[in-house]
C-alpha positions, -999 to +999 in steps of 0.1 A: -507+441+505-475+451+496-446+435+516-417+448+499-420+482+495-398+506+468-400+543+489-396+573+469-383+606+484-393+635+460-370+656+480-378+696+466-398+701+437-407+735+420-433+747+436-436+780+457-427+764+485-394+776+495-409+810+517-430+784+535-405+762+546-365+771+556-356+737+549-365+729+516-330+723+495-325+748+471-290+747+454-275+723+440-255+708+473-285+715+492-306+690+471-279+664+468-277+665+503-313+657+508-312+625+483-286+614+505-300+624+538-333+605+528-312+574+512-297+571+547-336+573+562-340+540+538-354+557+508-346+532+477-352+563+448-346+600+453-369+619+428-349+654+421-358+688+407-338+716+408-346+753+416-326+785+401-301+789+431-304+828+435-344+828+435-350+794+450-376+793+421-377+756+397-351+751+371-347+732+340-311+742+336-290+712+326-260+720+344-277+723+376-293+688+375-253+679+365-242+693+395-267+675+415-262+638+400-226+641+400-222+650+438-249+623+446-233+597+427-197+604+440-209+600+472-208+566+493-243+566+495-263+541+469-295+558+456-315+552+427-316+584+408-348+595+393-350+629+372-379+654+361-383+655+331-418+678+338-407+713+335-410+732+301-449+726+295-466+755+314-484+778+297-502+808+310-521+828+286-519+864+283-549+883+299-543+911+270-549+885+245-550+847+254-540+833+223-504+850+233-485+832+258-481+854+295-460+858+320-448+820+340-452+808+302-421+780+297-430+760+265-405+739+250-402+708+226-391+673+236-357+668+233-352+705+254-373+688+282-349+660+279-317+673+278-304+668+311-316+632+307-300+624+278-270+640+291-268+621+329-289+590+319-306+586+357-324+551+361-357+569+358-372+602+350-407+610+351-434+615+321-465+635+328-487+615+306-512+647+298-524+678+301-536+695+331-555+730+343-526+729+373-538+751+404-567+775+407-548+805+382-546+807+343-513+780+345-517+751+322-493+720+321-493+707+286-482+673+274-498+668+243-494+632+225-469+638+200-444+653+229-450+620+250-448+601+220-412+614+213-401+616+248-410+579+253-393+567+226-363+586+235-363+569+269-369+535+256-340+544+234-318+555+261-327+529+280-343+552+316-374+535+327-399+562+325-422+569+354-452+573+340-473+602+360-511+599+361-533+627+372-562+612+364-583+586+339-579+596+304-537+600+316-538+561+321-556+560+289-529+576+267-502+558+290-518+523+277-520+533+242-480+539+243-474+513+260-493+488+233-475+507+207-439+491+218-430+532+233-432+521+266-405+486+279-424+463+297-432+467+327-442+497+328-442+519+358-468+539+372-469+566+398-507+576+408-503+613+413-537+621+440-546+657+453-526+680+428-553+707+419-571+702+395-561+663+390-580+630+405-582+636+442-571+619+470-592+591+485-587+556+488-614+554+464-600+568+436-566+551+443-584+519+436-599+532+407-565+542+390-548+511+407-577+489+387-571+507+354-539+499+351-515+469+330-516+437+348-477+435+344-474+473+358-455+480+393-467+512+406-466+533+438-490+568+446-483+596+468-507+620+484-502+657+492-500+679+525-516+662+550-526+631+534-492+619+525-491+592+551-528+584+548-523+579+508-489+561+511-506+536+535-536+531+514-511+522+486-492+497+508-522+476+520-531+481+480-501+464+465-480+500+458-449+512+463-448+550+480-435+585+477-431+611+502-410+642+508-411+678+511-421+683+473-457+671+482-458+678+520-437+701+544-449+689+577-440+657+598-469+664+621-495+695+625-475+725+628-443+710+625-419+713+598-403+683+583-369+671+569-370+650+539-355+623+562-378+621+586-407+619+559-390+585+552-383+574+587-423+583+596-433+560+560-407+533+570-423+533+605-458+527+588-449+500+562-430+481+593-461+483+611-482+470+586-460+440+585-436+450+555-401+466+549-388+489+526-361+476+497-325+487+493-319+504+462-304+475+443-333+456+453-357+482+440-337+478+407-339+440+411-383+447+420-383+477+390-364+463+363-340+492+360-310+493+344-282+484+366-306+453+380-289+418+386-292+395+360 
C-alpha cells in the first residue's frame, strides 16, 4: 500500500477525442488552464500535450508547448510540469505500396522529438520505451533502440527525469537494459501504461506482473483507460504506485457523464483518502521523485 501518493493529471492528449468531448482543452490557454484547474483538485504533476489550435488535432510544435509552460509557470499555481516527448514516431504505411510511408505518417529523429524539451526543461517528460501496433488501423508507434538510446542520454544530460512508459514486457526489458548502461539516473521512474490497444491490458493481474518486473529502487505509478481508470488507479495504490488520471485516458466521471480534468482528480483523491492515504503536494512529489528542484 501506498500511503503517499504522487497523482498525475494527463489533462488532453492527442487522440481523436476532441468531437467526443466539448471539454477537452485544445489551445494553448485551454490546456494551461486545465494543469492548473487539476493542480487546484490536488494533482502533484500535470502531464501535457498539445493539439494544433485550429483542428483540435495533436501537435509537436515547439512553440505551442512554450506557450503552454510559460502561462502555467507564471501562474500562482505550483505544478510539476511533465512534457511529451511521444509524438513524431507514427508510421502508417501506404496501402499503394507499404514500404512507402501513408497518410498520418510523422517520423522524426531524436533531437526533433526533443526539441521543445530541450528548449523548456520541464521536471519530466515521457519516453515510450518501444514500439507498438497502436489501435486496430495500419498506425504504428516506433521507438526503436538507438532513438531511446539518444533521447535518454539527452535527458540525463539535461537533467529531466524521464518517465519511462511501458506498454508491455519486452518495454521493461529495453528500459532495464538503459538503465544498467548509466542512460537512465537512478531511480528510475516508471509509468505502467494498461489498456492502450494493442499494449498489456488492464487487470490487476498484469499490473502485478509489470509492477514485479521492475528495479527494486524504481517509483512507479499506472493508469488505466475509459472506464477502468479508477479501478486501475486503485489497484496501483493498494500495490505501492503512484496514479494518473484525466481526460487523455478517460472522458467520463461516471457512466454517461462527461468529466472535467478536475474532477478526475477530486474522484482519485476521494479513493486514495478512503483507502487510508493522501495525495502529495508538488514539492513533495519532487522531494518522493527525485526531481530536479527537490530539497536537499
Amino acid at each position: 500500500m501506498n500511503f503517499e501518493v504522487v497523482v498525475t493529471c494527463a489533462v488532453t492528449g492527442a487522440g481523436d477525442t476532441v468531437n467526443r468531448h466539448p471539454g477537452v482543452p485544445v489551445t494553448p490557454r485551454q490546456i494551461a488552464d486545465a494543469a492548473i484547474e487539476a493542480a487546484k483538485a490536488g494533482a502533484a504533476v500535470a502531464h501535457i500535450h498539445v493539439r494544433d489550435p485550429d483542428t483540435g488535432k495533436g501537435s509537436r510544435d515547439p512553440e505551442l508547448f512554450r506557450q503552454v509552460v510559460d502561462m502555467v509557470r507564471s501562474s500562482d499555481t505550483d505544478v510539476v510540469i511533465n512534457l511529451t516527448a511521444g509524438m513524431g514516431g507514427d508510421w502508417v504505411p501506404s496501402q499503394a505500396d507499404p514500404a512507402q510511408p501513408g497518410p498520418g505518417t510523422d517520423m522524426i529523429g531524436p533531437l526533433e522529438r526533443l526539441a521543445h524539451v530541450q528548449d523548456l526543461l520541464p521536471e519530466i517528460c515521457s519516453l515510450d520505451c518501444g514500439t507498438l501496433n497502436f489501435g486496430d488501423g495500419d498506425n504504428i508507434y516506433i521507438s526503436t533502440p538507438p532513438t531511446l538510446r539518444m533521447m535518454a542520454e539527452l535527458t540525463r544530460d539535461w537533467g529531466v527525469k524521464p518517465e519511462l512508459e511501458v506498454f508491455d514486457l519486452g518495454h521493461i526489458r529495453f528500459a532495464r537494459q538503459m538503465i544498467s548502461e548509466g542512460l537512465i539516473a537512478t531511480p528510475p521512474m516508471f509509468q505502467i501504461c494498461l489498456g492502450i490497444p494493442w499494449g498489456a491490458d488492464q487487470s490487476v493481474d498484469t499490473m502485478k506482473v509489470m509492477k514485479d518486473h521492475l528495479p527494486p529502487e524504481a517509483s512507479w505509478a499506472s493508469f488505466g483507460i475509459s472506464r477502468m481508470q479508477m479501478p486501475m488507479a486503485a489497484a496501483a495504490v493498494a500495490m505501492g504506485g503512484n496514479v494518473r488520471v484525466g481526460l487523455e485516458d478517460n472522458l467520463y466521471l461516471d457512466r454517461g457523464v462527461l468529466a472535467s480534468n478536475g474532477q478526475l482528480v477530486d474522484r482519485v483523491i476521494e479513493i486514495i483518502e478512503r483507502m487510508g492515504g493522501r495525495a502529495l503536494t508538488p514539492q513533495e512529489a519532487r522531494n518522493k521523485l527525485k526531481l530536479r528542484g527537490a530539497d536537499g
